[in-house]
N, C-alpha and C positions, 0 to 999 in steps of 0.2 A: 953650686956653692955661692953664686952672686945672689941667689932668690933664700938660700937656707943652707944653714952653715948646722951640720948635723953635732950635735956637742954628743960626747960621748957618754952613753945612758940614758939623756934626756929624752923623751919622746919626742914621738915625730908630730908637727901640725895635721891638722884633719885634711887641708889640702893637700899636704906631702900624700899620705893615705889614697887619696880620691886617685891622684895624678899616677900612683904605683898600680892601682887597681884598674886604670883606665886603659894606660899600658900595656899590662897583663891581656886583658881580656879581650881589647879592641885596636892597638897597635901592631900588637909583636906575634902577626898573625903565622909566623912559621916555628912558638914559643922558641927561641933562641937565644932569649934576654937582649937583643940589639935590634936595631930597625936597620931592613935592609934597602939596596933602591927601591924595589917594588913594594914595600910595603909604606914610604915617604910617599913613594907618588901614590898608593893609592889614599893616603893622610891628607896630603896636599889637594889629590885632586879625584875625590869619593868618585865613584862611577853610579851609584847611587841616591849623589844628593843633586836635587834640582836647586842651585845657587837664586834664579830669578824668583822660582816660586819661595824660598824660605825668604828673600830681602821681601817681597810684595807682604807676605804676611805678617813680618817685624815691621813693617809700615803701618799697617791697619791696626795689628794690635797696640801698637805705641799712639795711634793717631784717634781711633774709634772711639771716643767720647762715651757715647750709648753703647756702647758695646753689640749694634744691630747688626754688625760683617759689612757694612757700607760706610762710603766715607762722606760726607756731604763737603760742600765748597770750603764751608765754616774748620770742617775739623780738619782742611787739609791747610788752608792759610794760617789756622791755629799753628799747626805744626811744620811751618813753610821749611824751616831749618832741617829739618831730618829731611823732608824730603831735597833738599837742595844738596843735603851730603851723601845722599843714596846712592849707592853701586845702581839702581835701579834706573835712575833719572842720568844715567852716566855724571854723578857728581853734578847734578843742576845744570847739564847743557843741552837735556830735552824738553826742558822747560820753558827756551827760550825758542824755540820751533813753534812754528804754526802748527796745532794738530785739533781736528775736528773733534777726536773723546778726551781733551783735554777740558 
């Protein structure tokens, strides 16, 4: 009700839409219209999503200039602020380590 205050007869937004549909098919995986613990944690914590691999690739894609799958010095000082905010870099305090493939 704080995101969409449903008026009666009006339609719903496309996101209302996306967000019921997303529910339906990929949440409420024992269909019982509610989420239960086991299905929060597996929302919260996928047993099939690699967390490090999808942040490394949101990096390159957001950083990758040329779009060649490498980053060069340029396009990473370009984009120093994403990577200083990155789950990746532990929020910019691997950065400040000595590391040889850095």
């Amino acid at each position: 009700a704080d995101m969409f205050a449903n008026e009666e007869g009006g339609p719903e937004p496309e996101w209302v839409i996306t967000e019921r549909e997303q529910f339906a098919d990929f949440r409420d995986l024992n269909k019982d219209g509610k989420m239960d613990k086991d299905e929060i944690q597996h929302w919260i914590l996928p047993q099939d999503y690699d967390h490090a691999l999808a942040e490394a690739r949101h990096l390159v894609y957001e950083s990758d200039v040329d779009k060649d799958q490498k980053l060069t010095k340029e396009e990473v000082l370009d984009n120093w602020n994403m990577f200083v905010g990155s789950q990746a870099t532990n929020y910019g305090e691997d950065l400040t380590r000595n590391h040889d493939e850095l």
